[in-house]
C-alpha positions in Angstrom: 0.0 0.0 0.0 1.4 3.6 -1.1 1.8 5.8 2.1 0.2 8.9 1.8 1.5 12.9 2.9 0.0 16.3 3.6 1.8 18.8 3.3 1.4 22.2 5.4 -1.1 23.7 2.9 -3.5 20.5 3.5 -3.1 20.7 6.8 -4.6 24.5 6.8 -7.3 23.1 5.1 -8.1 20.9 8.4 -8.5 24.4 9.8 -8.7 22.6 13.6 -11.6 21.0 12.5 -12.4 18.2 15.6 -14.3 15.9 13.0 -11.7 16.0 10.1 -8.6 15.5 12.1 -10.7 13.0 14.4 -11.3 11.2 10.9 -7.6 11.7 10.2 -6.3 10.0 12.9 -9.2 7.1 12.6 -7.7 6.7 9.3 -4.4 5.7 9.9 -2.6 4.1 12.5 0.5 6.4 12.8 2.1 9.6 11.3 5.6 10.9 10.2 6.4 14.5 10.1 9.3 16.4 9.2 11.2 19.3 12.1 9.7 21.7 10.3 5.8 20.3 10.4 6.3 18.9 13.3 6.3 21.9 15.5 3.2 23.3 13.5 1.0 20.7 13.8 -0.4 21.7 17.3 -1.0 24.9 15.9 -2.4 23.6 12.7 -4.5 21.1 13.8 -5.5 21.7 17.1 -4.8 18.4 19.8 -6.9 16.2 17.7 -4.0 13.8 16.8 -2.6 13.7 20.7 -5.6 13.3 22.1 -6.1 10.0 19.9 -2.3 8.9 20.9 -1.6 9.7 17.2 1.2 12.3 17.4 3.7 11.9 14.5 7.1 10.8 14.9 9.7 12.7 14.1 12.0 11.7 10.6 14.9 14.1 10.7 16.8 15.0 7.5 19.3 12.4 8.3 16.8 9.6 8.9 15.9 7.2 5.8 11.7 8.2 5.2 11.9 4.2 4.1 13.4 2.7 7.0 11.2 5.4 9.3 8.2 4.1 7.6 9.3 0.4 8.0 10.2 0.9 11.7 6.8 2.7 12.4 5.0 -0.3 10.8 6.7 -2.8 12.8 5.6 -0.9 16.1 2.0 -0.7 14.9 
């Protein structure tokens, strides 16, 4: 199965919406996010994604998004 992204501008769209990031997060079972997107996500989507235990892990620019994506598979 492809893995999906958002980037920031789909995020906005969310707009804190409790029902579309509730749906979000009943969607998947975990999330990646870059430093930068990271740290906006609260702000972005409100604590939707926490709140469901969803909070995405961090892939710095040295990690492998592959092996990140593998390891976070693994754990769910």
């Amino acid at each position: 199965m492809p893995e999906e992204y958002m980037d920031v501008e789909g995020l906005k769209k969310l707009n804190k919406n409790k029902k579309l990031v509730k749906k979000l997060a009943k969607k998947y079972h975990a999330f990646l996010a870059s430093e930068a997107v990271i740290k906006q996500i609260p702000r972005l989507l409100g604590p939707g994604l926490n709140k469901a235990g969803k909070f995405p892990t961090l892939v710095s620019h040295q990690d492998s998004v592959e092996s990140k994506v593998n390891e976070t598979k693994a754990i769910c």
